[in-house]
N, C-alpha and C positions, 0 to 999 in steps of 0.2 A: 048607225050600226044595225045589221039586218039580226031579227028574230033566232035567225039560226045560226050567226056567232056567238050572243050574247050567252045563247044554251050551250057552247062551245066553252067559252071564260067559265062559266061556271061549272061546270062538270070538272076541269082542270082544277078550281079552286077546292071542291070536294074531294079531290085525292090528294093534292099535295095536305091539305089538312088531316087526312085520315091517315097517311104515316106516322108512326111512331118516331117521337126526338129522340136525336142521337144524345147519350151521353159522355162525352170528352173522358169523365174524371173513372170512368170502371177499366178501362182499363191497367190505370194506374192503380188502383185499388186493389185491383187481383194482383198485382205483381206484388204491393207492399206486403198482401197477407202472405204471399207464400214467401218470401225473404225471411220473415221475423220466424227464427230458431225456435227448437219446442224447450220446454221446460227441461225435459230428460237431456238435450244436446248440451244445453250450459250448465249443469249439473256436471253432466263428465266431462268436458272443458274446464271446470273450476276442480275437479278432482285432479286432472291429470296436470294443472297446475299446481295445483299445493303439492302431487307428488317429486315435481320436478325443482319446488324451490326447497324441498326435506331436504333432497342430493345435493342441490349447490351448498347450504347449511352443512350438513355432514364433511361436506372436500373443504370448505372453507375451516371447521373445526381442524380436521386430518392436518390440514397446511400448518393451520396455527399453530398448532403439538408440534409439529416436526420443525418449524422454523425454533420456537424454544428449545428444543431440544439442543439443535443446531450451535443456537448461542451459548450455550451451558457448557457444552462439553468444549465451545471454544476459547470461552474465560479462562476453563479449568487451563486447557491446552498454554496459554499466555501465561498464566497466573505459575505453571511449571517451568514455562521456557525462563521467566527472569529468575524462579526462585534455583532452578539448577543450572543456570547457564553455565557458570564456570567449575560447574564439574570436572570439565575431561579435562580443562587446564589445570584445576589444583590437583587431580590423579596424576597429571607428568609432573607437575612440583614436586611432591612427595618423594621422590626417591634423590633427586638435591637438597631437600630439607635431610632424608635420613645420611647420606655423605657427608654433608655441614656436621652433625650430631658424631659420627664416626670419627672423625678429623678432629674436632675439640676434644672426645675421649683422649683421642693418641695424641694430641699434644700436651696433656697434664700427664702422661707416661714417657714422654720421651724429650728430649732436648734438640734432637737433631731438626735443626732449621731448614736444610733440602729436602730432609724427606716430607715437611710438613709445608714447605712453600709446593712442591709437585703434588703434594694431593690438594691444596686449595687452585692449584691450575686445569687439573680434572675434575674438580667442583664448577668451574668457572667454564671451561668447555659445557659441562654435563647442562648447565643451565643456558647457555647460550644457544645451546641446538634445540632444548624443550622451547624458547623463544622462539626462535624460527620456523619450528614447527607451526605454530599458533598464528603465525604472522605477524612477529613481532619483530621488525630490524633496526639495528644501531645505527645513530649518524652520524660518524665520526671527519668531520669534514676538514684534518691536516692539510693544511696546504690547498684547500680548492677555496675558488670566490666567494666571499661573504654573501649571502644568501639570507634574506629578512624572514622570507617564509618558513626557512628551516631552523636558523640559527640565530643564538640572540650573543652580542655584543656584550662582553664585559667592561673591558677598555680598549685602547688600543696601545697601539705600541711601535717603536721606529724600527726598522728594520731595514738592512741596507741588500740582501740577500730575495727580498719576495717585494712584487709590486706591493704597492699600495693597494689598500681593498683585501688580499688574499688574509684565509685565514691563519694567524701564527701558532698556535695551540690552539688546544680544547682543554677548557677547564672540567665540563664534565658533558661524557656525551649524551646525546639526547634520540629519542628512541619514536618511531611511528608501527602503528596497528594497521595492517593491509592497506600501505601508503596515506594513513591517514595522523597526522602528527598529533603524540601522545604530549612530548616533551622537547622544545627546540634545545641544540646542543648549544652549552655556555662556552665563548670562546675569545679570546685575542684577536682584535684585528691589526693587521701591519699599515702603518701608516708612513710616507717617506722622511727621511731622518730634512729635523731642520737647518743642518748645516748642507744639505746638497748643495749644487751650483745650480745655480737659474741655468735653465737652457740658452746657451748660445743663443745670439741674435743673428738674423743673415743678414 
């Protein structure tokens, strides 16, 4: 190597040495310092949190009152539906309770048996209709099929005049609440007489 290379190499080696080294880690270092929030920023971030969890606190209270309340007055509400339920029914009794009372007077005044059978007939109407009203219907089922659901069996009985199965009487009728059975009606049922003839053979 000639004399004036070597002054070459080294000249080069004296300025790549006389730069200053990079440092990789400053620039991340300036960015973390300026990220990190001052003291004042999370100060009023921790205020305007505590103000916001006061509110939910408060509506959460507000709810809770208003739901109890809710329930109270709807106990109260229950607690009157069963204790007056049959109000409006016994206010229509009341005036067939006072007919009944009127009609026993005049029968310790009077003798006459028609006048005193026709006012227990308009007693008898008078409380039939207050029934009806309320939804309460008779089941008097003369003469139609014996029915388990509605009617209950006394005995039965031969009869040459109604199938078998039909009802023969009612011994006492029996009575449903907006078709829903209160009381099935007690009855006869017809059953065929045991002297009939066997049916013909073909």
């Amino acid at each position: 190597m000639s004399d004036q290379e070597a002054n070459k190499n080294a000249a080069l080696r004296s300025e790549t040495l006389a730069q200053p080294a990079s440092d990789p880690a400053a620039p991340d270092e300036a960015l973390s310092v300026d990220a990190v929030p001052s003291v004042d920023a999370l100060q009023s971030a921790l205020d305007a949190a505590a103000r916001k969890a006061d509110e939910y606190r408060d509506e959460l209270l507000r709810a809770r009152a208003e739901l109890e309340n809710v329930i109270k007055r709807s106990s109260k509400e229950v607690a009157n539906a069963h204790k007056y339920a049959l109000e409006r029914f016994v206010a229509d009794l009341l005036p067939v309770k006072d007919s009944l009372d009127l009609g026993r007077a005049a029968s310790n005044q009077s003798a006459d048996v028609a006048a005193i059978r026709e006012g227990l007939d308009l007693i008898v109407k008078m409380l039939d209709a207050t029934l009806s009203k309320h939804g309460i219907r008779a089941i008097e089922p003369q003469g139609e099929r014996f029915n388990p659901e509605l009617h209950q069996a006394m005995t039965m009985q031969e009869s040459k005049n109604l199938a078998p199965g039909t009802v023969l009487s009612v011994v006492q009728k029996g009575y449903s609440l907006n078709d829903r059975l209160l009381r099935p009606a007690m009855v006869i049922v017809a059953k065929a007489p045991e002297d009939r003839p066997p049916p013909a053979a073909n």
